[in-house]
N, C-alpha and C positions, 0 to 999 in steps of 0.2 A: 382583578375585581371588576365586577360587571355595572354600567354606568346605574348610578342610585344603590345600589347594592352593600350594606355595610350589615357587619356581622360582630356582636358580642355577646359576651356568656354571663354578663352584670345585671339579672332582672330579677334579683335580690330571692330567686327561686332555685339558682343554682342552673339552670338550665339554658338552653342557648336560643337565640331569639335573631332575626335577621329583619332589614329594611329590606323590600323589594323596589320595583321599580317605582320610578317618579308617578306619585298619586292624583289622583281629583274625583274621589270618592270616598272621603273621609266622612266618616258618622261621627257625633260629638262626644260619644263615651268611648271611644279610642282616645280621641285628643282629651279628656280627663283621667283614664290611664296613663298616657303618657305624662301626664303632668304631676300626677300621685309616684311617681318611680320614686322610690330612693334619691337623694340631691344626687348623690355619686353616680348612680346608674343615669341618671337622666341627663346629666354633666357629659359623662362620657361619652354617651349614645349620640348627644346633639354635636359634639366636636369631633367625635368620629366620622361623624357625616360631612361637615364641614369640611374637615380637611381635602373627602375626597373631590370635592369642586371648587375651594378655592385653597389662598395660601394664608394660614390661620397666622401669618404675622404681616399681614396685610391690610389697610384700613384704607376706605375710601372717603374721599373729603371731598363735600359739598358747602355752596355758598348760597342764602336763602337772601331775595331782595324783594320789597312791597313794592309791586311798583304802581300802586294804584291802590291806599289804604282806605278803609271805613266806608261807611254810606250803603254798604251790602242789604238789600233788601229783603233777607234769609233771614229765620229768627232761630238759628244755630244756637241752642243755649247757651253753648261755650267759651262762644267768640266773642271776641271785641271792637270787630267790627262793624257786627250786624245793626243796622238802624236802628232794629227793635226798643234798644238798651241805652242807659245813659253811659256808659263809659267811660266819659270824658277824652275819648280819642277825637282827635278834629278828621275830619272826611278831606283827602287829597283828590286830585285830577290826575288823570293818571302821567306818568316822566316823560321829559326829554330821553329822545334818542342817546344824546350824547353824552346825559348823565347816568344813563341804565352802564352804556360802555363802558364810560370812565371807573364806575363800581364794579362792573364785572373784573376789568384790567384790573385793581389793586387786589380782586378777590383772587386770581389768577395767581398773580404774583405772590401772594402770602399763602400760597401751597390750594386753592383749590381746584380738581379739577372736574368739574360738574359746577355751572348758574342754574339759577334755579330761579324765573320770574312770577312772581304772585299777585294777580289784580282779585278786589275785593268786588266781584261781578256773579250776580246769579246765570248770566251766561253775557259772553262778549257783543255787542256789538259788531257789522261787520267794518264797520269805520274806525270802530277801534281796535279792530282784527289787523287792519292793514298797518297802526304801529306795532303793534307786538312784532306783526313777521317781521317789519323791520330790523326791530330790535334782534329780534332772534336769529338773525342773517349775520347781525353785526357781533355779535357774540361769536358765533360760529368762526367768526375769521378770528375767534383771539386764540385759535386751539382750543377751546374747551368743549367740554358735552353741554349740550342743550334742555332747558326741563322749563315748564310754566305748566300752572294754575290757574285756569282762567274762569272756574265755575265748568256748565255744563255744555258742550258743542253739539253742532247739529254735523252730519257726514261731511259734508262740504267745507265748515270750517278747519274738519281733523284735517283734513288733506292739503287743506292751505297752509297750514303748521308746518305739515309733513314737507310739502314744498320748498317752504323758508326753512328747514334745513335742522326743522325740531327734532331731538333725540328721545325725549320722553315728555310723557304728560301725567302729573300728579293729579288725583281727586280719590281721595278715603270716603272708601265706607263708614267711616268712624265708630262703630260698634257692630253689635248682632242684629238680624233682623228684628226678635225681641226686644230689644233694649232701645231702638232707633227712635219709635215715634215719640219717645219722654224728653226726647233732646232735640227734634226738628219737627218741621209741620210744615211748611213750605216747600220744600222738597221732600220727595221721596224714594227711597231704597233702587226701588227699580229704573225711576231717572238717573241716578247713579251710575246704576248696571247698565245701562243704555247707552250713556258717554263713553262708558269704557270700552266699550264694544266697538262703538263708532273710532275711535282713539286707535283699537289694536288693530279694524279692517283696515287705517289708511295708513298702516306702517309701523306706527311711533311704539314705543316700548311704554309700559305702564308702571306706574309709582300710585302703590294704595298700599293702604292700611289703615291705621285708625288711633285711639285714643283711649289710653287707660286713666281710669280714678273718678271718673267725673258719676260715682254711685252704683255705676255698673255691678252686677254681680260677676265672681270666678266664671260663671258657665255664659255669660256674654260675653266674657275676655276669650274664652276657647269656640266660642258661638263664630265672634268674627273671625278667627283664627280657619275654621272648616269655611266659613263664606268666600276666606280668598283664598284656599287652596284647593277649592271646585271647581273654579271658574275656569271656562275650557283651558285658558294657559294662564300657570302662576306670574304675578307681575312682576316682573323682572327686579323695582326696587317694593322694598316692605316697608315702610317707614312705621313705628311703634314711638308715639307719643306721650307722655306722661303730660294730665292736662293741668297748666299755669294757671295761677291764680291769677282773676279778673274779677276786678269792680263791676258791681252791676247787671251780672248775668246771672242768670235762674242755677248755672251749675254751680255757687256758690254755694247753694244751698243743700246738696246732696254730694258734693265732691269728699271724697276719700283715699287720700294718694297709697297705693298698695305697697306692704314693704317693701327690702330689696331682695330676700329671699323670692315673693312670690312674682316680681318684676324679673328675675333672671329665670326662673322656671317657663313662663310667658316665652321669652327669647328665646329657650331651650328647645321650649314645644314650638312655633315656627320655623324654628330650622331645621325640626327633621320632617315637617310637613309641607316644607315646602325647600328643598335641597340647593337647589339652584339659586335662588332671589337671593338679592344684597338686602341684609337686613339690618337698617338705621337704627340708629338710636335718636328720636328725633326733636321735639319742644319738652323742654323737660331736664336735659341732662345740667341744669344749676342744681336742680336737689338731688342729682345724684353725688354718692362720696366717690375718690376716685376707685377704694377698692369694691363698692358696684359696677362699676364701667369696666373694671377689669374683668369681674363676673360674667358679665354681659357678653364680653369679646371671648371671654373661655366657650359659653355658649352658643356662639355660633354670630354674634353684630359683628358687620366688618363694614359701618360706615357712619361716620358724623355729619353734622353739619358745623362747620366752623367759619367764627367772626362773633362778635358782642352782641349780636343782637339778630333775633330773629322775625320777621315780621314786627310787630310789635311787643313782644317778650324778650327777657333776656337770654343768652347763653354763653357759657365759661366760655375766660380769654383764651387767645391764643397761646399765650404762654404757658398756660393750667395745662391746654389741650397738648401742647410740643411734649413739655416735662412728662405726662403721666405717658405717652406712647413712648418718650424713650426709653423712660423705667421698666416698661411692659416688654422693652426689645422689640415694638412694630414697629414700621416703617408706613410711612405716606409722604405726600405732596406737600403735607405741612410740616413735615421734620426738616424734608430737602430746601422746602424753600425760606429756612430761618437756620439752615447751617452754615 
């Protein structure tokens, strides 16, 4: 079978229907075909893909830590950080060296293997560029992969990351081009697009995606779907959010959490539009039941993030998280390291 290449006769026409090679010229009435399939035909089609790039009882676990909360100067309607908002979140400075490690090591230890460091910065500082690399040097030596959020970098910061021994760098588009300006205004789409670019010239692997429920329509959930599978290379991780309820923010006011039929559809359509990328399950999975998560992993997610807490939102324990992947027969870092 030819790399990207996958073949079934399920497109509810009777007739046979093939993936060709890995795309970045997807139109948005493709990606809403594909999402109108039959569950079964579209179930199949996205695990059939799946299978042929990764091992579909496989799950990748990640650890998410704020290391630098609130005070964000962004008026992200989503967030809980953003000054904008009352919140009632208190604004931190951002950590010791030695307590990022300390947290990475037990994150390590209870099966994760990706940190993931998050300051709440419309873009770093270069004074505070020089703790991050620290931190993220010191991480590195605990065996694990590397990932931070720092807002938006200019060339020279990417490359300072890259140096201190960063593996990826997270920043979501969070929606469709459409849908973007009702949720931000401080930044814009193509400052975004601009970081990522700067991110992918200086090495580092890319973590985007974005954010479902927050009022969006279906054709802005497949809108940002075609935004990140154009871009000259798919980002290596996908992360798909369901957005948490927050005090105080404008998206309280138009948020709509999508069932789990049309959340697994979602999943189904990025993994065949985008073959390659680890597709998370990301802020979000406390409202999902476990038999969505299972839905989700048929689909083609083959990565969580696990620990009680993510930024400042919740997410299922460890325990929740061990048991349902046993039952499912995956395996990861977090079944090993609580055997």
């Amino acid at each position: 079978m030819a790399d990207g290449l996958v073949e079934t006769r399920n497109d509810g026409q009777g007739t046979e229907q093939s993936i060709g090679p890995i795309r970045h010229d997807w139109r948005r009435p493709e990606a809403e075909a594909l999402y109108n399939l039959p569950f079964a035909d579209l179930m199949f089609r996205a695990q059939s893909i799946h299978r042929t790039h990764f091992d579909p009882n496989q799950i990748e676990t990640a650890s998410l830590l704020s290391i630098k909360t609130g005070g964000c100067p962004e008026d992200c309607g989503y967030c809980s950080q953003s000054a904008h908002y009352d919140t009632g979140l208190k604004a931190t400075k951002l950590m010791a060296q030695a307590d990022v490690v300390a947290t990475a090591r037990r994150a390590r230890d209870a099966g994760a293997s990706r940190f993931c460091m998050a300051a709440a910065w419309r873009n770093p500082k270069d004074r505070d560029l020089d703790q991050v690399c620290g931190m993220v040097s010191a991480v590195k030596e605990l065996g694990m992969e590397t990932c931070a959020t720092l807002g938006m970098l200019t060339p020279p910061q990417a490359a300072r990351l890259r140096d201190a021994g960063l593996d990826f760098y997270n920043h979501n588009v969070d929606t469709s081009p459409e849908f973007y300006d009702n949720i931000i205004t401080t930044r814009t789409l193509q400052d975004r697009i601009d970081t990522l670019a700067y991110v992918r010239e200086a090495g580092i692997k890319v973590c985007c995606g974005g954010i479902i429920g927050m009022g969006e329509e279906l054709d802005d959930r497949l809108g940002m779907l075609v935004l990140l599978s154009n871009l000259p290379s798919h980002p290596e991780s996908v992360p798909i959010n369901l957005w948490n309820e927050v005090k105080g923010v404008p998206v309280n006011d138009t948020a709509e959490r999508p069932d789990a039929i049309a959340l697994a559809r979602l999943v189904a359509v990025a993994r065949i539009m985008m073959p390659k990328s680890v597709v998370r399950l990301s802020a979000g999975r406390q409202y999902m039941t476990d038999e969505l998560q299972a839905l989700c992993f048929l689909a083609g997610a083959n990565s969580i993030f696990i620990g009680d807490v993510l930024l400042t939102t919740k997410n299922p324990q460890a325990a929740r998280d061990a048991d349902l992947l046993d039952r499912l027969g995956i395996s990861s870092r977090l079944n090993q390291a609580r055997a």
